[in-house]
C-alpha positions in Angstrom: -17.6 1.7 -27.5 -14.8 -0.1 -29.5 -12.8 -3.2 -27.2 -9.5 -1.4 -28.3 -11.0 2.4 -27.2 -12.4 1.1 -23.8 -9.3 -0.4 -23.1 -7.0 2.7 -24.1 -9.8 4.5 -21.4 -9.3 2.4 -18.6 -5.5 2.8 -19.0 -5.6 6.5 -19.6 -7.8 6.9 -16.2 -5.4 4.6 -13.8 -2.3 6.6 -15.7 -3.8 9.5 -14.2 -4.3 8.3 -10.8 -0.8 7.5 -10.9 0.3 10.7 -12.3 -1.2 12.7 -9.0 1.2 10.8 -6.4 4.4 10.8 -8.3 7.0 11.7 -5.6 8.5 14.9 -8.0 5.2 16.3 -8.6 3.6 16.0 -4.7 6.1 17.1 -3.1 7.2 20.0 -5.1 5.0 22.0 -3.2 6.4 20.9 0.7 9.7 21.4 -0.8 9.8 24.8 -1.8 8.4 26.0 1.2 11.1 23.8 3.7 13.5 26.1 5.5 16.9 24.7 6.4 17.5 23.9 10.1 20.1 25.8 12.1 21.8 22.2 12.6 22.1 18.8 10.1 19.1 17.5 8.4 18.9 14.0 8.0 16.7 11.9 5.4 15.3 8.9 6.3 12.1 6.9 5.0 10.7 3.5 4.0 8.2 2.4 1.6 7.9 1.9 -2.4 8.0 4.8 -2.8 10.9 6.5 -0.6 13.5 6.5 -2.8 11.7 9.0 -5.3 10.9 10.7 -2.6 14.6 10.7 -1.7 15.3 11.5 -5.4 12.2 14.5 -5.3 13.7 16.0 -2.5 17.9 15.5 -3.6 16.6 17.1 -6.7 14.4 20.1 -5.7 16.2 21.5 -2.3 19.4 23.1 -2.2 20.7 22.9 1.3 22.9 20.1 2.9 21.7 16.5 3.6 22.3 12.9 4.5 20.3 10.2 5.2 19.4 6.7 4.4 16.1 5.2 2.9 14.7 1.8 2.3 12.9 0.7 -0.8 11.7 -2.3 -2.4 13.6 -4.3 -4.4 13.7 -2.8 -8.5 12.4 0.8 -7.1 15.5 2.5 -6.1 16.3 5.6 -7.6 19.9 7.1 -8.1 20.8 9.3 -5.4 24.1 11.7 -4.3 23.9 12.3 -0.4 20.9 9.9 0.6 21.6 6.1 0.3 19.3 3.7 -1.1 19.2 0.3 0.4 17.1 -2.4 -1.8 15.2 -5.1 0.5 12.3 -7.1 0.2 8.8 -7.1 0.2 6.4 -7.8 1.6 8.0 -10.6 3.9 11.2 -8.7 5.4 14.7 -9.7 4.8 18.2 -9.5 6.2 18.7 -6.2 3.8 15.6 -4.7 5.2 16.6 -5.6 9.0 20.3 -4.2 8.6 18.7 -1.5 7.0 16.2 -0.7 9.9 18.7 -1.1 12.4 21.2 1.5 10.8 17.9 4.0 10.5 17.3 3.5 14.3 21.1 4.0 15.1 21.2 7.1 12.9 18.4 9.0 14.3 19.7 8.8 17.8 22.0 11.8 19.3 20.4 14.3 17.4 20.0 17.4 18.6 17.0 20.2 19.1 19.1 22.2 16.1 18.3 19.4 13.9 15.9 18.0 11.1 15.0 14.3 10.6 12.8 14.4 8.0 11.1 11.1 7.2 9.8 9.9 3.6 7.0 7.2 4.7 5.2 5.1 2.2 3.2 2.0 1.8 5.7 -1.0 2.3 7.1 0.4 5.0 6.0 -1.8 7.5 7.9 -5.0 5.6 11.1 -3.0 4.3 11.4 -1.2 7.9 12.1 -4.9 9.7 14.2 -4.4 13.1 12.3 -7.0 15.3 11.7 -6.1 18.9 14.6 -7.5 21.8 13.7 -10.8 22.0 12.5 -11.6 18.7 14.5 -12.9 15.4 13.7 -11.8 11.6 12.6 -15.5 11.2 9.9 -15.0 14.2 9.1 -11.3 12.0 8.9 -13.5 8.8 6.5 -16.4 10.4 4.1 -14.1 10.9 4.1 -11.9 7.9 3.5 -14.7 5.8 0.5 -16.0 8.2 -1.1 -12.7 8.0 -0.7 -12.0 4.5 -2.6 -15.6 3.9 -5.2 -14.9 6.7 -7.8 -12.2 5.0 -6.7 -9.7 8.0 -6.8 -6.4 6.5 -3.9 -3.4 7.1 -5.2 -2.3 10.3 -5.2 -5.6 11.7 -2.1 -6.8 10.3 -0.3 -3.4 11.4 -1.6 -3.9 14.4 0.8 -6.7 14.7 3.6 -5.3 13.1 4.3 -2.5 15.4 4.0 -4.5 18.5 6.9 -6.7 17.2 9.0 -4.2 16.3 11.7 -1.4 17.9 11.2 1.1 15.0 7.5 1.1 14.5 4.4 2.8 16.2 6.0 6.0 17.0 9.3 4.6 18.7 11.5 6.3 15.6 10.5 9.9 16.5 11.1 9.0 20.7 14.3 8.0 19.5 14.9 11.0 17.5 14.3 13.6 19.7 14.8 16.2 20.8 15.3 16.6 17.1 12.3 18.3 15.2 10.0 15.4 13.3 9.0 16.0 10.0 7.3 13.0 8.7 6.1 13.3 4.7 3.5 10.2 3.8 2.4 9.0 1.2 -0.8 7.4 2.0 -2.0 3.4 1.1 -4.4 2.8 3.6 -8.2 3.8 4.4 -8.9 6.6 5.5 -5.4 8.1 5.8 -4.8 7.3 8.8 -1.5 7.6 9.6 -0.6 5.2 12.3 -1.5 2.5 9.7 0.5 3.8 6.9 4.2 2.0 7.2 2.8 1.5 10.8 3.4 4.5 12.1 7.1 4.6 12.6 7.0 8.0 13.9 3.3 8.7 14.7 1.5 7.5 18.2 -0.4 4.2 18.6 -3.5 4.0 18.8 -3.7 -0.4 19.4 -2.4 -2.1 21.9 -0.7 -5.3 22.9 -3.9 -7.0 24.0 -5.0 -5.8 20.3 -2.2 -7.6 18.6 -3.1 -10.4 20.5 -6.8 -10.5 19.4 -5.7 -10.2 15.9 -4.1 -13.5 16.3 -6.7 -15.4 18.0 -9.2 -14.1 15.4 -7.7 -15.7 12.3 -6.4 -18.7 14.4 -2.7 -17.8 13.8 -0.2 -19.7 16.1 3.0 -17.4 16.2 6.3 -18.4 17.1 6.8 -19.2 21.1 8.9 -15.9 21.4 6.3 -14.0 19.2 3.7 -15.1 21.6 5.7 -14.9 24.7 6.2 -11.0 23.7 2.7 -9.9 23.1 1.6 -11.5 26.5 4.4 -9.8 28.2 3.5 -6.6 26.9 -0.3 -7.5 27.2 1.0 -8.0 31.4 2.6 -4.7 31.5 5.7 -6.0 31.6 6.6 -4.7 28.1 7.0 -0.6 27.6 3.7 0.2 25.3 4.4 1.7 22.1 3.7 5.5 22.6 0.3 7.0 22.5 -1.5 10.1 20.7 -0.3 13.1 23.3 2.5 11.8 24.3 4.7 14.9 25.2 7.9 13.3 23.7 6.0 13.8 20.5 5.0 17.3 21.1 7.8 17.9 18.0 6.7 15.7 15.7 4.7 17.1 12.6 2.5 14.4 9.9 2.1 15.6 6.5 0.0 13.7 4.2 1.5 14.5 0.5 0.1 12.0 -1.8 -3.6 10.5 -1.1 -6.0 7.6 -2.7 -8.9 10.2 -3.1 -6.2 12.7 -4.6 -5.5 10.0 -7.1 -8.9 9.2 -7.7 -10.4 12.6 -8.4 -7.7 12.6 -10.7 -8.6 9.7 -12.8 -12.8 11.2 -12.4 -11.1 14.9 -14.5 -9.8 12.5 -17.2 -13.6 10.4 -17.6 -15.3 13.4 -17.4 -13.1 14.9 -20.1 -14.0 11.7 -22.4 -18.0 12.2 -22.0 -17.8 9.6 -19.1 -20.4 10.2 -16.0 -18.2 9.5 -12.7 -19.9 7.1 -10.0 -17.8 7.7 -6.7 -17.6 5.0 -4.4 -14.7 6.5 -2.1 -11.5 5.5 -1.4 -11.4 3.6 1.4 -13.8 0.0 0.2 -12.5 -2.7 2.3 -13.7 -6.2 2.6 -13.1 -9.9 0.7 -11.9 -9.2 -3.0 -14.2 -11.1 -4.6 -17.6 -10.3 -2.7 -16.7 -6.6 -3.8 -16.4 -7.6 -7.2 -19.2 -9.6 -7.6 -21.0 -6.3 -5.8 -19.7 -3.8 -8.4 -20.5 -6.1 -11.0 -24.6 -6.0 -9.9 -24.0 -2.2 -9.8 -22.5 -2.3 -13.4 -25.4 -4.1 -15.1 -27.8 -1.7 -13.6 -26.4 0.8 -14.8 -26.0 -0.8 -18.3 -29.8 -1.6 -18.0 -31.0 2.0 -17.7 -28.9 3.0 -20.9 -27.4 6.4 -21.4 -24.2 7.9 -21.6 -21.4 6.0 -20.6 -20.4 5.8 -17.0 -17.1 5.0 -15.1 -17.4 3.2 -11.7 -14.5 4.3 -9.6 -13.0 3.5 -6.1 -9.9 2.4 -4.2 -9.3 1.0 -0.7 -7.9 -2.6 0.0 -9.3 -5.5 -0.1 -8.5 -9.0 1.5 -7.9 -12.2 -0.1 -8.5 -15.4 2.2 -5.9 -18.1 0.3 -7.6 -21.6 0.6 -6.4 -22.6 -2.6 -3.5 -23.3 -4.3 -2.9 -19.9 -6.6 -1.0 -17.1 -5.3 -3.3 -14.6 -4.6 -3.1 -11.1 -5.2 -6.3 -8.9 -4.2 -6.6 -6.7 -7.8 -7.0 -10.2 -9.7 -9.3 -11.7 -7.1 -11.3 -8.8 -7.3 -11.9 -8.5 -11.1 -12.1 -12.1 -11.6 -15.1 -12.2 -9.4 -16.7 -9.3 -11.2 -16.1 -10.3 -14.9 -18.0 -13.8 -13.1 -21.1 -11.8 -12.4 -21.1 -9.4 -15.5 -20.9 -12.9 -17.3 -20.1 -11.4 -20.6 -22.6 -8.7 -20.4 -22.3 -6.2 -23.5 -20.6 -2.7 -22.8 -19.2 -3.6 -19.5 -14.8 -3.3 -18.9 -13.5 -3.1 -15.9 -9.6 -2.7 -14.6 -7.9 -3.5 -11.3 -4.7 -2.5 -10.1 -2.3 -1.7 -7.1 -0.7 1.8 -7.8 2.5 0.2 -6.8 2.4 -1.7 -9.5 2.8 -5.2 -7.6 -0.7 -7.0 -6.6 0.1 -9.3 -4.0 3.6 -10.5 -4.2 3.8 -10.8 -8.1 5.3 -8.8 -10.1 2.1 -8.0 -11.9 0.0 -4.4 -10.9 -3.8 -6.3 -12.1 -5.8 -7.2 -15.0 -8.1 -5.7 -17.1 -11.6 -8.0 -18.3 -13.7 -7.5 -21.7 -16.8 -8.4 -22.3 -15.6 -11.4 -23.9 -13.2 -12.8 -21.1 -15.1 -15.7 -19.7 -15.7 -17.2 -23.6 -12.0 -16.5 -24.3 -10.8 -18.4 -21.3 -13.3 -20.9 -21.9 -12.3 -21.5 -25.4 -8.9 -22.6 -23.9 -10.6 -25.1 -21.7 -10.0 -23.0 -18.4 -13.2 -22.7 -16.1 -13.4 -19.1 -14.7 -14.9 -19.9 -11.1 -12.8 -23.2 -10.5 -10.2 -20.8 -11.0 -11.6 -18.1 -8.8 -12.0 -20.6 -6.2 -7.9 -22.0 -6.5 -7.1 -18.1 -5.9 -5.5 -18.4 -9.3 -6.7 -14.8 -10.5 -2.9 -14.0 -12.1 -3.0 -17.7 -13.8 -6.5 -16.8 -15.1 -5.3 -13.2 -16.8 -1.6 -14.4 -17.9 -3.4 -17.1 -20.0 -5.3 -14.0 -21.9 -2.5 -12.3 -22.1 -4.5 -9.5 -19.9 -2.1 -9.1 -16.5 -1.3 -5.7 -16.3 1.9 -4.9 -16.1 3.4 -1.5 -15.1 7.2 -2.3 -13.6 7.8 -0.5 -10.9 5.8 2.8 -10.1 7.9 4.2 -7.4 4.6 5.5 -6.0 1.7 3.7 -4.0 -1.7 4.9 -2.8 -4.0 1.8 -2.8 -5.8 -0.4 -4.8 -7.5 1.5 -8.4 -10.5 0.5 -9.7 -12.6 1.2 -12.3 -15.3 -0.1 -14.2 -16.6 1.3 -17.1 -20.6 0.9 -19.2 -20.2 2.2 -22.0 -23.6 0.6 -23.8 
């Protein structure tokens, strides 16, 4: 296969993976069948992908709203009755806590006639920032940044998250009732589970304070004094718990999962399979350090290559962890195919592509990469030594100097990491 035609497939198969969890298009369905409440219904929702989902739902139902809804900054969407607030991501801000706080006031008072429906997406758990009493957005912020350099993956980090916070783990929908819950997700974690997703601002917790504790010892982070004050208190029982699966005061409270990873991928499997391309599922929910699964799919790839045949596509999603110990900025989609275009080592017939469906891998602007068979001697030629690289965390250096980042602007969309790799002999 051509350089130019493997690349136009790589990009045609993650197009499609976006295409399944566009907010218009996925929730079309939950729409149409929505009946008005006797009382108000009020729109609220955090994520990347909220305010299309505000937009998707503005758009496609006919009946009176409000609400509010917290994006990332760049990935608002113009909206009549539901507000769009702009913060940042993914270390919280003053816009994101001022936002959270007027979510939290909003929902209260509500009564049995009424609707909150909540739009819930991946970067919820940054943009949705109203830190727990006691606790200061610069305590929230301390830790964010010490967990996103730590190699703790969502769970773990979420974990966290919801046990520093007044909004998260369920405590949205206690303060929302006796109003009916109806929480809409978009799902960017493994396995769908939806106390991960935006940590579960309106779904029971399944962790604990002693497990947000643990977290902390395991990859040596020292929080703020408050921070750690806070989880021992709760750890004591001298902290309310976040609520628990069964609680009664979320017998109201209904989860729908509209857009999923594996939705996405089976998606981008139709298109291969369309273009002669055998499909090698590896799931949805790979987890693990970025560049041992690259280095892993890359030993899968030349095997493949080695038996010969028709060309095959490699696919998965999931997210990976980066552990920063050098001086590059990260970003678990670069990490990832860096380490794999290592082990392919330049082998014929062998592409691969790497990218958040958000369109922002790690806090750059950037979604992933793409590697060629010829990427290491191209980088080489410029004097630039692909592991030393690798090993600096400087996976968006190494692609920006071959003029291979991939760039998508902002998706308004996000279910997980997409990868593919493609032999094509």
């Amino acid at each position: 296969m051509k350089d130019a035609d493997a690349r136009a497939l790589l990009r045609a198969l993650f197009d499609a993976a976006l295409a399944a969890a566009r907010p218009a298009t996925c929730l079309a369905p939950y729409i149409a069948r929505l009946q008005p409440p006797k009382g108000r219904t009020i729109v609220i929702g955090a994520g990347k992908a909220s305010a299309a989902m505000a937009r998707a739902v503005e758009d496609q139902w006919p009946h009176p709203l409000e609400g509010l809804v917290v994006t990332r900054y760049g990935y608002g969407e113009a909206c009549r009755r539901i507000e769009i607030v702009e913060a940042a991501h993914p270390v919280p801000d003053d816009k994101g806590r001022e936002a959270a706080g007027r979510i939290y006031e909003r929902v209260q008072g509500l009564s049995a006639d009424d609707l909150l429906l909540c739009l819930i997406s991946g970067g919820a758990s940054a943009l949705l920032a109203l830190p727990a009493p006691g606790l200061t957005l610069n305590d929230k912020q301390d830790v964010n940044r010490a967990l996103l350099k730590s190699g703790a993956n969502i769970v773990e980090m979420n974990t966290v998250r919801k046990h520093l916070s007044a909004i998260k783990g369920g405590r949205l929908a206690i303060a929302a009732q006796p109003a009916r819950v109806l929480s809409w997700l978009i799902s960017d974690v493994p396995n769908d589970d939806p106390g991960v997703i935006g940590s579960g601002p309106t779904v029971g917790d399944k962790t604990t304070f002693a497990d947000a504790l643990a977290v902390l010892a395991k990859y040596r982070i020292d929080p703020p004094a408050a921070v750690l004050r806070h989880l021992q208190e709760g750890a004591d029982g001298r902290i309310e718990e976040t609520p628990k699966p069964g609680d009664s005061r979320l017998a109201n409270v209904e989860t729908i999962m509209v857009a999923t990873p594996k939705r996405s991928l089976e998606a981008a499997a139709t298109v291969a399979r369309e273009h002669g391309v055998e499909v090698v599922m590896l799931g949805d929910n790979l987890e693990g350090e970025a560049r041992e699964l690259g280095a892993a799919h890359a030993r899968q790839a030349l095997e493949i290559a080695r038996r010969g045949g028709k060309p095959v596509a490699i696919l998965s999603g999931g997210e990976t962890t980066v552990t920063v110990r050098g001086k590059g900025r990260g970003g678990r989609n670069v990490e990832y195919l860096l380490a794999e275009a290592i082990a392919a080592n330049g082998a014929a017939g062998i592409w691969g592509l790497s990218a958040d469906t958000d369109g922002v891998d790690g806090a750059e602007d950037i979604a992933g990469a793409v590697f060629a068979p010829d990427t290491l001697a191209r980088a080489r030629a410029q004097g630039r030594d692909p592991q030393a690289m690798l090993d600096d965390n400087d996976g968006h250096g190494f692609f920006e100097l071959l003029g291979d980042g991939l760039i998508t602007g902002p998706t308004r969309t996000n279910v997980n990491d997409f990868r593919v790799t493609l032999i094509a002999p």
